[in-house]
C-alpha atoms as an extended CHARMM CRD file, in Angstrom:
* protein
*
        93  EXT
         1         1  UNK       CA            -19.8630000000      -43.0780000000      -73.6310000000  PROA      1               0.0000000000
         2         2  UNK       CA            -23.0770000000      -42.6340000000      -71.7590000000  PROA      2               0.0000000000
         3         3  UNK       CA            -25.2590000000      -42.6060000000      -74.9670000000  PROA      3               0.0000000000
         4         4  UNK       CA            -23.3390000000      -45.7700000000      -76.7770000000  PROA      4               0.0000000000
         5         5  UNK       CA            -23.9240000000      -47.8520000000      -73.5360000000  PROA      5               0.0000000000
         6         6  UNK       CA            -27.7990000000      -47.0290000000      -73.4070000000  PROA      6               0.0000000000
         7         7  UNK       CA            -28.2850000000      -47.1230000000      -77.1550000000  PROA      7               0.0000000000
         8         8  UNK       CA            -26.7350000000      -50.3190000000      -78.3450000000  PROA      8               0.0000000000
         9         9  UNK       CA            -28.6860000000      -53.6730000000      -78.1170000000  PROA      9               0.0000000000
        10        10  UNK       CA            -26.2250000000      -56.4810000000      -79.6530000000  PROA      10              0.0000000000
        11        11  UNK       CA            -23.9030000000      -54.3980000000      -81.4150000000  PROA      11              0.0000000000
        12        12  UNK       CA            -26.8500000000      -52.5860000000      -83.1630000000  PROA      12              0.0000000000
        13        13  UNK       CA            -27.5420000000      -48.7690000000      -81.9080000000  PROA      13              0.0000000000
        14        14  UNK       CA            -31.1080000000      -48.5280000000      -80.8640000000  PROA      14              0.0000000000
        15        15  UNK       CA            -32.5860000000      -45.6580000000      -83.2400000000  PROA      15              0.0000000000
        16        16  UNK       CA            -35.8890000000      -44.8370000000      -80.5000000000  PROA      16              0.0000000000
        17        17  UNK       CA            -33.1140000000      -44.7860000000      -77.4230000000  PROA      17              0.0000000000
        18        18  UNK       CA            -30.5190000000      -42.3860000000      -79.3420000000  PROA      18              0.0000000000
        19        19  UNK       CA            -33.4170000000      -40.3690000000      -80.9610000000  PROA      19              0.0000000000
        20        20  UNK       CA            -34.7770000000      -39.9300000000      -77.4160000000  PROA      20              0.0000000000
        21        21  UNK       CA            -31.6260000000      -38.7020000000      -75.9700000000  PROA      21              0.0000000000
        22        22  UNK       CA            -30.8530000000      -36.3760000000      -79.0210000000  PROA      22              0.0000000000
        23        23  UNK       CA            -34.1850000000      -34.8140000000      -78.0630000000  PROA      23              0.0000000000
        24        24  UNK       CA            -32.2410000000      -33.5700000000      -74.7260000000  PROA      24              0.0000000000
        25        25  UNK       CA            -30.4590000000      -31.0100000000      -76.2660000000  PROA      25              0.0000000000
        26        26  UNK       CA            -33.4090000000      -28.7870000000      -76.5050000000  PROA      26              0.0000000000
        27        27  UNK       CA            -32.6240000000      -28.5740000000      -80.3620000000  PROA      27              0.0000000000
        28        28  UNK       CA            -35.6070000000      -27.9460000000      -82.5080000000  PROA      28              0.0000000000
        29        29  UNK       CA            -36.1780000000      -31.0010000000      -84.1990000000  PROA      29              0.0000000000
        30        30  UNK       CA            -36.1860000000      -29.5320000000      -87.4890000000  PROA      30              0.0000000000
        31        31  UNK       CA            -32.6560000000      -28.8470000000      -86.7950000000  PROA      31              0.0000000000
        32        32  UNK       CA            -32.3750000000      -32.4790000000      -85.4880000000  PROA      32              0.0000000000
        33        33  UNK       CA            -33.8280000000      -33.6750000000      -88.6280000000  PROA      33              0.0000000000
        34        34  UNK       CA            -31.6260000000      -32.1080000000      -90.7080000000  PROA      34              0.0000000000
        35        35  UNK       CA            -28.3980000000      -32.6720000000      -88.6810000000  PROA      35              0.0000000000
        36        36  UNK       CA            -29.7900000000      -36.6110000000      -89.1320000000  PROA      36              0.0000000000
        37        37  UNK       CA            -30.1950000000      -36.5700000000      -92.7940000000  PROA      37              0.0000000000
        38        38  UNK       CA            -26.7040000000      -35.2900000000      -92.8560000000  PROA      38              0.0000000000
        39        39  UNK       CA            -24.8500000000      -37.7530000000      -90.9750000000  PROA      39              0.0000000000
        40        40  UNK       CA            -27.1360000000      -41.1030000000      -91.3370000000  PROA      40              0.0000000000
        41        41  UNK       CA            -25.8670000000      -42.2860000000      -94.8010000000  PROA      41              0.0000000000
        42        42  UNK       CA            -24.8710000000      -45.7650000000      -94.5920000000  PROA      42              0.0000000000
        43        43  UNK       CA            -28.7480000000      -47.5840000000      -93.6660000000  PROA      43              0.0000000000
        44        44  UNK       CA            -31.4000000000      -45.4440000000      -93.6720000000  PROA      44              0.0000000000
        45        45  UNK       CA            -32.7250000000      -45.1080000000      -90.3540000000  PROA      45              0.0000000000
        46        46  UNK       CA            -29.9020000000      -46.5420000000      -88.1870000000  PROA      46              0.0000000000
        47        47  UNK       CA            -26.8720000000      -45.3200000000      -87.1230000000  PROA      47              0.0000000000
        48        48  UNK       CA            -23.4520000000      -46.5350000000      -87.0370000000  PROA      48              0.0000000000
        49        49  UNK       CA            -20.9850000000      -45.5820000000      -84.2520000000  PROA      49              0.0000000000
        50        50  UNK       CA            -19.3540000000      -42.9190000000      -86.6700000000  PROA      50              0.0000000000
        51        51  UNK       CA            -22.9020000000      -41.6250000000      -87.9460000000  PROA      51              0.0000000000
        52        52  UNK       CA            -23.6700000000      -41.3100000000      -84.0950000000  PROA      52              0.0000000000
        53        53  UNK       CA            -20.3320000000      -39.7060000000      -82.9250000000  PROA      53              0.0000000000
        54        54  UNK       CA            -20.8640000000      -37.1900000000      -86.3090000000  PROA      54              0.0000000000
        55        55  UNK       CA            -24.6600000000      -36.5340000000      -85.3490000000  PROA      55              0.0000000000
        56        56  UNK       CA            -23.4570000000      -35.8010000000      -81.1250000000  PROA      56              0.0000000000
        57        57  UNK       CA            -20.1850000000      -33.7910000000      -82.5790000000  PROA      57              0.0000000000
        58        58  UNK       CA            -22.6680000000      -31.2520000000      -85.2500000000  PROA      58              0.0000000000
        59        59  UNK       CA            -25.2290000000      -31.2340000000      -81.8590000000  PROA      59              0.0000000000
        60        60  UNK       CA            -22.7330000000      -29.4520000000      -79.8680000000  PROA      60              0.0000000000
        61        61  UNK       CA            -21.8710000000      -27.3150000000      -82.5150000000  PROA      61              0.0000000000
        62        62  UNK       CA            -25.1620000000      -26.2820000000      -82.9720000000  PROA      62              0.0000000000
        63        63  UNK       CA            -26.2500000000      -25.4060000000      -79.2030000000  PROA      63              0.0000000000
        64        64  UNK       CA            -22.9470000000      -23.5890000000      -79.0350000000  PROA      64              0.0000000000
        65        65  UNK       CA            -23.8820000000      -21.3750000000      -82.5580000000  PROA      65              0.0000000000
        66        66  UNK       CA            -27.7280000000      -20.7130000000      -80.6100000000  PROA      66              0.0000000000
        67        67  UNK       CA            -25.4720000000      -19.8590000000      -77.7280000000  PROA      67              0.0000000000
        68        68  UNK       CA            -23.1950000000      -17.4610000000      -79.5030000000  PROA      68              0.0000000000
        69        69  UNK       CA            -26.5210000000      -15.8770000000      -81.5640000000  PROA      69              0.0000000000
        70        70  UNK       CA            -28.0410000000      -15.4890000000      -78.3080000000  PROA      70              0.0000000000
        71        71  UNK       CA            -25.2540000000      -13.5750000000      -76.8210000000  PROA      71              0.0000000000
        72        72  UNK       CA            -24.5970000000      -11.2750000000      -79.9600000000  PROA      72              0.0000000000
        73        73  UNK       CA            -28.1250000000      -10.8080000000      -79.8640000000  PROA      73              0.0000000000
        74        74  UNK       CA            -28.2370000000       -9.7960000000      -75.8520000000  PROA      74              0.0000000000
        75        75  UNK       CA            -25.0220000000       -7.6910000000      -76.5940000000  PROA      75              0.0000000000
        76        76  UNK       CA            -26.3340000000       -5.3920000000      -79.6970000000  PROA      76              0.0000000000
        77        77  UNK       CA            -29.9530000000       -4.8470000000      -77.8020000000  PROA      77              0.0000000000
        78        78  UNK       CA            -27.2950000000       -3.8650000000      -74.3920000000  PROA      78              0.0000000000
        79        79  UNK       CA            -25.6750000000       -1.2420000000      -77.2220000000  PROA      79              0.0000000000
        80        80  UNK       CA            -28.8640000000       -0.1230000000      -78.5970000000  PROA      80              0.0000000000
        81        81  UNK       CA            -30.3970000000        0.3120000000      -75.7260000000  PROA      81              0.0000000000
        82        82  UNK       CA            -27.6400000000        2.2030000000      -74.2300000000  PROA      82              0.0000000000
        83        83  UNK       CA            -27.2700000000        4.5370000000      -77.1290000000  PROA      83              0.0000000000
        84        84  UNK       CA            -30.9250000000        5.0850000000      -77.1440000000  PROA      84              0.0000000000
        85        85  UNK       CA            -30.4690000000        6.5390000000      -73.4760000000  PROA      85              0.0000000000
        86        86  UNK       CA            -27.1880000000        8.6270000000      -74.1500000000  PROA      86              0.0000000000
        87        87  UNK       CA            -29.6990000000       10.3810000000      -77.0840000000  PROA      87              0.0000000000
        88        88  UNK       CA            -32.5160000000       10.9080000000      -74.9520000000  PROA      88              0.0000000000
        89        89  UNK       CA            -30.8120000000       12.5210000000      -72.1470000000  PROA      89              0.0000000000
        90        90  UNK       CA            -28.0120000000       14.6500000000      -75.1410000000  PROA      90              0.0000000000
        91        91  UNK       CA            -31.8750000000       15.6500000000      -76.0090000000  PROA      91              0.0000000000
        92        92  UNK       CA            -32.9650000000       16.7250000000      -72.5870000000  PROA      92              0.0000000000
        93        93  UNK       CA            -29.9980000000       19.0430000000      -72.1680000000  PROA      93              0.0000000000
């Protein structure tokens, strides 16, 4: 619990310590934003352990979706490209 041990101060988690670390998941922060306004209902602006293990828990999720977009992404320009070449040389012939 790496990010609870650096972000709480007296029981309290420290918003500028947890924001900075949420910045560390190369998320753009309009993403972060949102994902914040999503989980931080209880005091506006600070988080409570469950708001903070929602917020890390919908992170993940997130870089793994970019991950998986990338990847489909990769895999249908691989196809394209590949059918693009079995046409060309199908026109050669």
């Amino acid at each position: 619990m790496t990010v609870i041990m650096f972000g709480r101060q007296d029981g309290v988690i420290q918003t500028e310590v947890v924001y900075a670390i949420l910045l560390q998941s190369k998320l753009p922060r309009e993403v972060l934003g949102y994902i914040w306004g999503l989980c931080n209902k209880t005091t506006p602006g600070q988080l409570t352990r469950q708001e903070l293990f929602l917020i890390l828990a919908m992170i993940s999720i997130a870089q793994v979706s970019v991950l998986l977009m990338l990847s489909f992404c990769f895999f249908f320009y691989a196809v394209i490209f590949r059918m693009r070449n079995v046409y060309s040389n199908m026109k050669n012939c």
